[in-house]
C-alpha angles and dihedrals in degrees: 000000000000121000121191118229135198125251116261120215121246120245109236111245117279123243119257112228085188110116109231128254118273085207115036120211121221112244140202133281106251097240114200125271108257106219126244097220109123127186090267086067112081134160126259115276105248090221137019082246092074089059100044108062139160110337110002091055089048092054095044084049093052099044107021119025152193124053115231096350088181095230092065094097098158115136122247088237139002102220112119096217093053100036083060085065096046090052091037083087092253103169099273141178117208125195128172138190132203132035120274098287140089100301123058145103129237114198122187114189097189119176100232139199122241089240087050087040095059084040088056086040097054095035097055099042089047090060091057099254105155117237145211137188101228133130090024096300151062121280118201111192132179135180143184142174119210144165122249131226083260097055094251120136118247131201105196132161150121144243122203124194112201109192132156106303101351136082117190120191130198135193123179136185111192099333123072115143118189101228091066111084097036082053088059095047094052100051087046094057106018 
């Protein structure tokens, strides 16, 4: 979420009340700050086209379509640490599959800060998701069957990629191929 702000006016500089040097000394040159961007950081995709690609949108399309159908409202985890990073308006893309029922996938790529991204680390290991260094980052993946109210059996989980920058974070009901987050990942950092 962006919010617009008004421009601020600028003190005027405060007077030194320092006495200047008899003997200046000569000073170096400012040389310019190198920046800490590395190839792991990357910007936010502008549409949920730019993460699904060859044949792992051709297989979503074909099992679990459509993109974005606005009913779908489920959340892209269900940890309550996370989900308050999701909700704190970091910049975030959200793609979903799947029509409002008991099979889709959510998917939140949010550009996180290194402070977030240890938050997302220690909440997610402290809730007992498993984890694997692969595709320059660190996976974090869950999964449960359980039974319905109506007595029907439910695969749900989620898989979270933590790289850099970005944090992208999967939930699934009764549809997780394996192929999904390591897609992502691929079209994030080719």
């Amino acid at each position: 979420m962006r919010d617009a702000r008004g421009g601020t006016a600028t003190p005027a500089p405060a007077e030194s009340t320092a006495s200047p040097s008899l003997d200046p000394t000569p000073s170096a040159t400012p040389s310019p700050i190198e920046s800490q961007a590395t190839d792991d950081e990357i910007s936010l995709p502008s549409s949920c086209d730019e993460l699904f690609a060859g044949d792992l949108r051709a297989t979503l399309d074909a099992e679990i379509a459509p993109l974005n159908d606005p009913g779908v409202t489920m959340y892209s985890t269900e940890n309550a640490e996370a989900l308050t990073v999701l909700e704190s308006g970091v910049p975030s893309l959200r793609c979903t599959w799947g029509t409002p029922s008991d099979r889709g996938i959510a998917t939140t790529v949010s550009i996180v800060s290194p402070a977030q991204s240890e938050l997302i680390v220690d909440a997610l290991t402290s809730s007992g998701f498993g984890s694997e260094e692969a595709s320059g980052g660190m996976y974090f993946r869950t999964s449960q069957r359980m039974l319905s109210m109506d007595e029907e059996v439910v695969d749900l989980g989620e898989t979270h990629f933590l790289r850099g920058n970005v944090w992208v974070a999967t939930r699934w009901v009764n549809y997780g191929p394996d192929a999904y987050t390591p897609g992502i990942v691929a079209q994030l950092w080719p």
